[in-house]
N, C-alpha and C positions, 0 to 999 in steps of 0.2 A: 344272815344272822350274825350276832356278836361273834362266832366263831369263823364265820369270813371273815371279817375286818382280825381278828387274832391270825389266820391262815396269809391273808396278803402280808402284816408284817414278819412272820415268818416267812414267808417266801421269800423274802428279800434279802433274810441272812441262808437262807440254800443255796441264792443264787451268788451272794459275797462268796459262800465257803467252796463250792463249786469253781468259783473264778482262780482265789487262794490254791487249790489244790489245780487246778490246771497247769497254772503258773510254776507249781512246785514240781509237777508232774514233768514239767520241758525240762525243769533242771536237772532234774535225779536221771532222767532221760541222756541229756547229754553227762553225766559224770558216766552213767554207765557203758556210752557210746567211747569216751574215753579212754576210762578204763581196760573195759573187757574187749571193746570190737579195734581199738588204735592201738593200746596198748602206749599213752601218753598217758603222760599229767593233765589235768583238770585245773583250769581252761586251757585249751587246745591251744597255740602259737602256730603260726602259719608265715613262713617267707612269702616275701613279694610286696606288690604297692600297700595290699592291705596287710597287716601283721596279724589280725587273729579274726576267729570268725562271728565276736565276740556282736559284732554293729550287725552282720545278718537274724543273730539268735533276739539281739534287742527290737528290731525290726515286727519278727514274727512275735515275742512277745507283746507286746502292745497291742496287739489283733487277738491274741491267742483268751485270754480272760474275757472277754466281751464275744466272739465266737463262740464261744465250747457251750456258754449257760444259755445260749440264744439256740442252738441246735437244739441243748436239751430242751427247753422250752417249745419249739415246734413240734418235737414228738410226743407232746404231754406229761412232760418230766415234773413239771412243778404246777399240774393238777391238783384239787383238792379232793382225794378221794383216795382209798388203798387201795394199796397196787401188790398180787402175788409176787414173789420169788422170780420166780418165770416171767413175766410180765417186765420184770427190772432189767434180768439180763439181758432180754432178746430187745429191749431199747436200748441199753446204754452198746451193743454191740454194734448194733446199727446207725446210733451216731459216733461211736469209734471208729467205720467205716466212710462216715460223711466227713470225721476230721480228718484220717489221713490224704482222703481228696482235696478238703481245705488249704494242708499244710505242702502237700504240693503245689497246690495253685500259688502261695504266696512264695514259694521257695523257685519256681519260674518268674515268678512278676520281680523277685527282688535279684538273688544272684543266681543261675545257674550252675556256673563250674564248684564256686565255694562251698553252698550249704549239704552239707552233709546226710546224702541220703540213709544212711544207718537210722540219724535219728527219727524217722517215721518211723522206722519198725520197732523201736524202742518205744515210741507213746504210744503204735498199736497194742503194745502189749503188760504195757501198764496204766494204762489211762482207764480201763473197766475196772482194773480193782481200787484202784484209787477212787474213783468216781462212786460205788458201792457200799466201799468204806466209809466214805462223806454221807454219803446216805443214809446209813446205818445207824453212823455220828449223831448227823441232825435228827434224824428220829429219834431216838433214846433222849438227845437234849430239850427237843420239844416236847415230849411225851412228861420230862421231868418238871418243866417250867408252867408246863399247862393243869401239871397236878399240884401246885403248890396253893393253885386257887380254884375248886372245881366251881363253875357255873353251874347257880340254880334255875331251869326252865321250867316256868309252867303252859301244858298245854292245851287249849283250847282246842274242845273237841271229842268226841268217844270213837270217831267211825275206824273203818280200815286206813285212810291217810292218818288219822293220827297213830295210830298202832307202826305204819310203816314209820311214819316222825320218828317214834320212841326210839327204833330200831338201829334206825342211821343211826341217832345220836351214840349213841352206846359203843360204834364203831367209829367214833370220830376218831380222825388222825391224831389230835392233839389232848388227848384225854376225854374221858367217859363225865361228861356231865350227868348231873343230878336230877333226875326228871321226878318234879316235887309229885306230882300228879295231875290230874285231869279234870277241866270240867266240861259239863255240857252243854253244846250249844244251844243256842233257840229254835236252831233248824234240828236239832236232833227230838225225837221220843225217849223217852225212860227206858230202859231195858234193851235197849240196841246198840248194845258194848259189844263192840267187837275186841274181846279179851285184851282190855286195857288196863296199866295199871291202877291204883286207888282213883274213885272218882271223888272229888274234893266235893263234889255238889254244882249246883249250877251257875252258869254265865255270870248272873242276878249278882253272885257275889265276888266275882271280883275283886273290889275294892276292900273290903273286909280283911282278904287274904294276903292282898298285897303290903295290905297296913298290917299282918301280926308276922309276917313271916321275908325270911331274905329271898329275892323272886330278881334276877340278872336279867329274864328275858322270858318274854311272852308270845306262845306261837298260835296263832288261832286256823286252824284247822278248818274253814269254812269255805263252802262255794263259791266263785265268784257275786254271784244274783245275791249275796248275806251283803255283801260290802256298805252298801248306806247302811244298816243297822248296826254294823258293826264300831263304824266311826265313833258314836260316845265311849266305848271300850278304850278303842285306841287312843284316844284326848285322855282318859283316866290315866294311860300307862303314861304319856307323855307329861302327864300333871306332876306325877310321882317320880319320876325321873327314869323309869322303865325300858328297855327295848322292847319294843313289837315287832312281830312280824307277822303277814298276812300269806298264808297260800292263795297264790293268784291260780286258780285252776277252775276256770268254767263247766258246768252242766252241760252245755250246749256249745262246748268246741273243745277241739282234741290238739290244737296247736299249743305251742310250749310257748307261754310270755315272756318276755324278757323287757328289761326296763331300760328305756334309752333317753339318753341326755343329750336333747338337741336345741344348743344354743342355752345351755340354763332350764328348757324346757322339759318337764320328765313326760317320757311317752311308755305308755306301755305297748310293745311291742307283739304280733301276736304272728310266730313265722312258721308255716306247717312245717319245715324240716329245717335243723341247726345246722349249717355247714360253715364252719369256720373260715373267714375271711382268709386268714395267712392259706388254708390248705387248699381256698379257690383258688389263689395267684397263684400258689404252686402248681396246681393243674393248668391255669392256663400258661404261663409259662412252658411248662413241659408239650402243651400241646403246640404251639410257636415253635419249638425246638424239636419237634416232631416232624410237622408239618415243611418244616426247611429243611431237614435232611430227607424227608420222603420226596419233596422235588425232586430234591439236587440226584437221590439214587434211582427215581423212577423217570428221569427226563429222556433217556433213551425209550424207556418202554414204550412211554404217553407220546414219544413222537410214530412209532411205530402205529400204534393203535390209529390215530387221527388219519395217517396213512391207509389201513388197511378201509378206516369207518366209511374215506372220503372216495377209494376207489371202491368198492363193492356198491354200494346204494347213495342214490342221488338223496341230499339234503344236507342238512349241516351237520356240520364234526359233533360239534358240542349239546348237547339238548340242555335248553336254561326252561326252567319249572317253577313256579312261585311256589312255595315253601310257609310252615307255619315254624319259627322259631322258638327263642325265650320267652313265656307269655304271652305268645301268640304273634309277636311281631314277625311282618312276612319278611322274608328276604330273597333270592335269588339264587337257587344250588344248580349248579352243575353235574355236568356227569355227559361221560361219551356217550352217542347216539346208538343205541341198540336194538331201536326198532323203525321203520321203515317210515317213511315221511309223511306225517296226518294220522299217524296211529291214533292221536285220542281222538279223534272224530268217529273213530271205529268203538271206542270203549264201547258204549250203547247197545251194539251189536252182538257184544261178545258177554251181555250180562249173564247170562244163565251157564255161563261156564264158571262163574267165581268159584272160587273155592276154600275164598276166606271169608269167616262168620262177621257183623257190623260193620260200619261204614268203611270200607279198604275194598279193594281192588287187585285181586292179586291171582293170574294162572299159574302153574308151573310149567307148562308147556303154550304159552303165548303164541298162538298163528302169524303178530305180527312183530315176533322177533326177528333180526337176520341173520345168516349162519354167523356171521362175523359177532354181532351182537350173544348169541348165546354161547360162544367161545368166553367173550368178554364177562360174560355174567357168571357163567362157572367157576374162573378163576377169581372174577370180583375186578378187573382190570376196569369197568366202566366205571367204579366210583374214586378212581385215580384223581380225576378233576376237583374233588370236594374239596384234597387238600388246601385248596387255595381259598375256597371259604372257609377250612379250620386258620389261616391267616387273616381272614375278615375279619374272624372274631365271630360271623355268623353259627360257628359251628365247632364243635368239639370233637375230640380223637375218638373219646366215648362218652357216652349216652344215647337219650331213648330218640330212634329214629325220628326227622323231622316229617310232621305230616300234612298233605294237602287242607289248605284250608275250606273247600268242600269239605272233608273227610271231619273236620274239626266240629265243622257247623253242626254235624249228626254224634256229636259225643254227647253221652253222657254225664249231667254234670260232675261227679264221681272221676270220669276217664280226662278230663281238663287240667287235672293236678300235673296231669305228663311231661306239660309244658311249663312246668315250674324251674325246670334246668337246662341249659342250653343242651340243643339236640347233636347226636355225634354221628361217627362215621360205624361205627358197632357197638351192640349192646348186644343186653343176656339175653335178648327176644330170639337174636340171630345167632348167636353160639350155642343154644339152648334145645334147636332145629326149630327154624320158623316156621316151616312149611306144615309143619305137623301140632302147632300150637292155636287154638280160637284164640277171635279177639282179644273178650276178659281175660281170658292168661295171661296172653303179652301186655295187655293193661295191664294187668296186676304183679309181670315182669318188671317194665317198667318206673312201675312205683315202689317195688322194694328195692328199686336200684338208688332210686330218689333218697329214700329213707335210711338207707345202710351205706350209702355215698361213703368213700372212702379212698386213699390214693390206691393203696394195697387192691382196691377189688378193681379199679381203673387198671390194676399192672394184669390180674390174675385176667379178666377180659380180653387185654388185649393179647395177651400169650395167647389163650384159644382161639380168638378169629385170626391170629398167624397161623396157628397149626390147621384150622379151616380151611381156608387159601392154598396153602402148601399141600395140604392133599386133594383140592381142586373138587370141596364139598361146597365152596364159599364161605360167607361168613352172615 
């Protein structure tokens, strides 16, 4: 809507005044570090090769304004939407948290002995009110700039999405536009106003309204399947010099569209679940940086295990599985051997012991585990080896278990979604108690892991398949 394109160029002065005040925030920082914690003048003087600490604080400044709005910006700081009280603090705390990690890192990379560790504790402890403040700031300024001209919308449509339309509007960031009123669609009946405001009359008239009255922006509230009918509307708005806009929302699909420009190309986009690029890389990163120190701390263990796997039962260390990944693509998991050589030639045998509902496979007391092996499964030590498929890239720290591609062939089209995310080393299925959950549950576990993806629930997961493990329930 016209109050996107208002929103992006406001965002640009949050993220200017947000820089400004960063900037101001190192300096009030060090007069205060001066001051109160040295008990010198301001700027500090330093004997030696270097005379003052003036080239380290320059150093970090020049990082410091382009860092600080790029954090906020990752935790949804400069969002288009309001945000509670609560909601502000417990981010800007948390990227207060991420900057003083920052302001270490660059006060290692540049001098150690020289820069003055006081001043972190100084921007920990003024960089949230500062940051707040600015906030505050830019809202009350926007709020005033946006009211000097309110936008007139008219909205196309009677049903419950238009009603939800009116509603948003009203709570807009940037002032409460003018919603002139409603007409109705073609796809709509007379009398099936879902408590809307004045209905202006129908579709039909359009162009009549837009000629007697001031109209900023035109929202047509319509199904996807309306869209060809809709187009002589929209050529009307664009004749007249009008914005339109069209709710892209289909009868017959529940994914959220999004519009992509590829190569000049507009695509409309249709993705069951939004997960933000910047917050994929940071997951897999973190997963890379997982998966490397879980070697480097588990490489005694995993040589022990291979040991105990290779003298107790003849066959190999390692059992390699084909595996159904990201959308299906197979790949190759690992995992120490824990049951006894040609076990799956035995599955067949041991059907009528399953004990888990649709296509899975699974005893809790398996005939063809080995002592060694059910040691290994309790604590979870057999799936030590995966880590090194979470450095393929086949596979993640967390998400929804990878499954056989037999197992696959027998889903449900519904239970297919599963595969929409790279598959990990625990999920909610297994912190949840697997053993004690059907199929559909863990499908439907799963999928609202898919749907609520989140770094925070990736953290809260993996604390519980730790404390799983550690009390030797697995995970």
């Amino acid at each position: 809507m016209t109050q996107s394109r208002i929103w992006r160029q406001f965002r640009v002065g949050m993220i200017a005044a947000d820089a400004l005040a960063i900037f101001l925030t190192y300096v009030v920082a060090d007069i205060l570090r001066c001051r109160l914690h040295m008990g010198v003048d301001w700027p500090e003087l330093l004997p030696g090769k270097i005379s003052s600490v003036r080239e380290v604080h320059l150093k970090v400044l020049a990082l410091l304004p382009f860092g600080w709005p790029l954090i906020l910006s990752l935790l949804g700081w400069y969002q288009q939407r309001w945000r509670p009280v609560g909601w502000l603090l417990r981010t800007v705390l948390i990227a207060d948290a991420i900057l003083a990690l920052f302001m270490a890192g660059l006060a290692l990379l540049f001098v150690r002995e020289l820069y003055p560790r006081a001043q972190i504790g100084f921007m920990l402890l003024l960089t949230p009110a500062t940051t707040l403040a600015v906030r505050g700031i830019t809202g009350i300024a926007g709020r005033w700039i946006s009211s000097r001209q309110r936008r007139h919308v008219l909205v196309v449509g009677t049903g419950r999405d238009a009603v939800r339309l009116r509603r948003l509007l009203r709570t807009a960031a940037l002032g409460k536009p003018m919603v002139l009123g409603h007409l109705r669609g073609f796809w709509e009946q007379s009398g099936t106003e879902a408590q809307t405001g004045a209905v202006l009359g129908e579709i039909s008239q359009l162009g009549p309204i837009l000629d007697g009255n001031v109209v900023d922006e035109v929202v047509f509230c319509a199904p996807l399947d309306a869209l060809p009918s809709l187009m002589p509307y929209v050529q009307l708005c664009e004749e007249i010099g009008v914005v339109s806009q069209i709710q892209v929302e289909s009868l017959t699909c529940h994914s959220q569209p999004e519009l992509v420009n590829f190569h000049g190309i507009p695509l409309l986009s249709y993705s069951p679940v939004r997960h933000a690029p910047e917050l994929l890389s940071i997951k897999r990163a973190v997963d890379v940086a997982l998966a490397l120190v879980g070697v480097l701390i588990t490489a005694p263990i995993m040589t022990l295990c291979a040991l105990a796997v290779k003298l107790t039962s003849p066959g190999p260390i390692i059992f390699r599985q084909r595996r159904s990944g990201l959308n299906g693509r197979e790949f190759e998991m690992f995992k120490f051997r824990t049951m006894e050589a040609g076990a799956e030639a035995r599955q067949a045998e041991l059907a009528e012991m399953n004990e888990v509902t649709g296509p899975v496979f699974k005893i809790e007391r398996d005939p063809r585990v080995t002592a060694v092996g059910r040691f290994l499964r309790r604590w979870s030590l057999d799936e030590l080896p995966q880590l090194f498929n979470v450095l393929k890239g086949d596979m993640s720290i967390v998400g929804p278990r990878p499954p056989l591609p037999a197992e696959v062939a027998r889903y449900d089209r519904w239970q297919r979604r599963r595969l929409s995310m790279r598959p990990g080393l625990t999920c909610l299925w297994q912190v949840k108690g697997r053993h004690k959950i059907g199929f559909d549950e863990w499908m439907k576990l799963d999928l609202f892991y898919i749907d609520h993806w989140s770094l925070k629930l990736d953290f809260l997961i993996l604390c519980r398949t730790i404390a799983a493990v550690l009390s030797g329930s697995g995970a």
